[in-house]
TORRO-825642 format. One line per field, with one value per residue: residue number from 1; residue in three letters; z, y, x of N, C-alpha, C in turn. Coordinates in steps of 0.2 Angstrom, whole numbers, plus 5000, padded with zeros to 4 digits. Atoms other than C-alpha are relative to their C-alpha. Layout:
BEGIN
num	NUM_...
residu	ALA_...
n.w	Z_...
n.v	Y_...
n.u	X_...
ca.w	Z_...
ca.v	Y_...
ca.u	X_...
c.w	Z_...
c.v	Y_...
c.u	X_...
% end
This chain:
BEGIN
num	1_2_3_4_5_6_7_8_9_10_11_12_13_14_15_16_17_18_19_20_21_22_23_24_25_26_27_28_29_30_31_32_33_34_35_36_37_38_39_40_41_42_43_44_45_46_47_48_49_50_51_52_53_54_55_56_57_58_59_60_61_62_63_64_65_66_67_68_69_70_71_72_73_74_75_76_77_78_79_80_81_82_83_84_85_86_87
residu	UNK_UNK_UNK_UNK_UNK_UNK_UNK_UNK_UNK_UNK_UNK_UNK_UNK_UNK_UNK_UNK_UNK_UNK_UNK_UNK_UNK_UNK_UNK_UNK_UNK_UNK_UNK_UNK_UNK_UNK_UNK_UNK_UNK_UNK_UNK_UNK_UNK_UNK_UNK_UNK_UNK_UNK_UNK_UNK_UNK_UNK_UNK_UNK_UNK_UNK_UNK_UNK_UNK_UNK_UNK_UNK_UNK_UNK_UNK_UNK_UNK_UNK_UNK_UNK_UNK_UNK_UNK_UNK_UNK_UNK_UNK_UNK_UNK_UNK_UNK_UNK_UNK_UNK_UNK_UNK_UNK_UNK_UNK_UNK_UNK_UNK_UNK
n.w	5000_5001_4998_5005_5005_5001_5002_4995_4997_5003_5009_5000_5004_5002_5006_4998_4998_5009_5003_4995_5001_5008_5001_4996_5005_5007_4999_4995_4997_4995_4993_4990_5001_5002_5006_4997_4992_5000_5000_4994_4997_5001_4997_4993_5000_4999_4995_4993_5002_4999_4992_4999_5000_4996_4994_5000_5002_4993_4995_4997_4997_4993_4998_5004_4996_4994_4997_4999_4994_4996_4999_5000_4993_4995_4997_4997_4994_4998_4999_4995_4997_4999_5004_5002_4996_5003_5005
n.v	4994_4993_4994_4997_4997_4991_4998_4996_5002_5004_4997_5006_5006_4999_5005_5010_5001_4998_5006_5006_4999_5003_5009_5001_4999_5004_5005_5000_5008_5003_4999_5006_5005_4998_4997_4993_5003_4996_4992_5001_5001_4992_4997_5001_4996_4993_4998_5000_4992_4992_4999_5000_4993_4996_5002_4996_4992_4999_5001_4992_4995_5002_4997_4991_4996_5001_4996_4992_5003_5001_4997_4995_5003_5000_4992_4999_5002_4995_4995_5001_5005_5003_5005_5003_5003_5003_5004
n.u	5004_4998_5005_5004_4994_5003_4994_4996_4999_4995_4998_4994_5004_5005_4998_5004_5005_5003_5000_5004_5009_5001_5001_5009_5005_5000_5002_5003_5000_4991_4996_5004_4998_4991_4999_4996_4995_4993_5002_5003_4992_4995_5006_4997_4993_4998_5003_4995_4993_5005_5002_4995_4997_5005_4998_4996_5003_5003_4992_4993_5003_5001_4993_5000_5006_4996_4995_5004_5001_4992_4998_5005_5000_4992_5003_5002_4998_4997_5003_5002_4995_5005_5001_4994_5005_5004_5000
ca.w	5000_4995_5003_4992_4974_4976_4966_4978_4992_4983_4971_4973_4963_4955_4937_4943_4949_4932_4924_4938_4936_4916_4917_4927_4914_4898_4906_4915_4919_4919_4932_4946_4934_4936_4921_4933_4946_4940_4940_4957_4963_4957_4965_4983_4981_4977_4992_5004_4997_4999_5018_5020_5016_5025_5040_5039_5035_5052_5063_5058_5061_5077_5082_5076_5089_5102_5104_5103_5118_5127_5123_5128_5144_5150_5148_5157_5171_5171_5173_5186_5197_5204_5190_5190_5200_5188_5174
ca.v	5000_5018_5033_5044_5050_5068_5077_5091_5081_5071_5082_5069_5056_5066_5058_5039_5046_5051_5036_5023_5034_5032_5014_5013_5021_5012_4997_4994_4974_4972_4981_4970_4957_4966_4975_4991_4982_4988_5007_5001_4996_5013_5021_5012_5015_5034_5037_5027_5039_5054_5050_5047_5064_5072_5062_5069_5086_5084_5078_5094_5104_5097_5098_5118_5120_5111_5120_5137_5130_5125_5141_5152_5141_5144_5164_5163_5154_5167_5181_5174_5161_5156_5147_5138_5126_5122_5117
ca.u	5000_5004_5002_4990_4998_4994_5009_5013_5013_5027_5038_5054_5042_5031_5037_5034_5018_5012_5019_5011_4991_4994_4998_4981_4973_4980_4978_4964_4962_4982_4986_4975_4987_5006_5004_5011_5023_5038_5032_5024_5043_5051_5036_5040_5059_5056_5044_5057_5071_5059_5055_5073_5077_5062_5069_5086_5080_5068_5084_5094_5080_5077_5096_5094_5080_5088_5103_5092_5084_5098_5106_5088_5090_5107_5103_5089_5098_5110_5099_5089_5099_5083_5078_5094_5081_5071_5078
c.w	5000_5003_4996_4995_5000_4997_5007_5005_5001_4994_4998_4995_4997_4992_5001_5000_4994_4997_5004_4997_4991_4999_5000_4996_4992_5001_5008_5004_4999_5004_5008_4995_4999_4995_5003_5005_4999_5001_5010_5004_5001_5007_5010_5002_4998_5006_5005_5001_5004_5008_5003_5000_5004_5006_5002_5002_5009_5005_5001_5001_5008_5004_5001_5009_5009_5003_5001_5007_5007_5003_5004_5009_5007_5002_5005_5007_5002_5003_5005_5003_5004_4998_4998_5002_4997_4995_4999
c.v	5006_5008_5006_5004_5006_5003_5004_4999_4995_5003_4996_4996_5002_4996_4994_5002_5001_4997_4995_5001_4999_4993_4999_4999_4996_4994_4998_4992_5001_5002_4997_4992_5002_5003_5007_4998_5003_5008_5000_4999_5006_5003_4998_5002_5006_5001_4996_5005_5006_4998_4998_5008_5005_4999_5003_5008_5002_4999_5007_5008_5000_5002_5009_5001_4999_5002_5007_4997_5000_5006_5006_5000_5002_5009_5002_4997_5005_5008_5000_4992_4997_4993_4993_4993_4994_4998_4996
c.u	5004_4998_4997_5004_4999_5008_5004_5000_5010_5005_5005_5000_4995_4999_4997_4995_4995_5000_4996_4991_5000_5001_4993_4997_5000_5000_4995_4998_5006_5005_4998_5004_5007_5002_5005_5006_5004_5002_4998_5008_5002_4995_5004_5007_5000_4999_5003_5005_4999_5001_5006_5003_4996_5003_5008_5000_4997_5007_5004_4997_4998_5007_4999_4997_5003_5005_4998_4997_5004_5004_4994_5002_5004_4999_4994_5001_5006_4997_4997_5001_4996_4995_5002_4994_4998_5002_5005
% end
């Protein structure tokens, strides 16, 4: 199972995606018999790629946020040594 072909959702794979919904349509019983599988393959191996790079992507922005944090944190432990307490 695929998660939905929606282009702009997926720019990565949007090619495959137009290739796989044309198969569909130029064949319509041989694709419930493998007539698409191979386009269906690509397809799976772009969108693992893709959510590979989203998942990186998400990591270094997480990183990013965390050190801002951190540093927000320490300044406000500085200012007010009361704090230091709590965090």
């Amino acid at each position: 199972m695929h998660p939905p072909l929606t282009l702009h959702r997926h720019p990565m794979c949007a090619e495959i995606i137009e290739q796989f919904q044309q198969c569909h349509l130029d064949h319509p019983i041989g694709k419930f018999f493998g007539e698409c599988t191979d386009l269906k393959i690509k397809l799976d191996r772009c969108f693992r790629e893709e959510k590979a790079v989203k998942r990186k992507a998400n990591f270094e922005e997480s990183k990013k946020l965390k050190e801002r944090l951190q540093t927000l944190r320490k300044e406000a432990a500085e200012r007010s040594p009361e704090l230091k307490n709590y965090m």
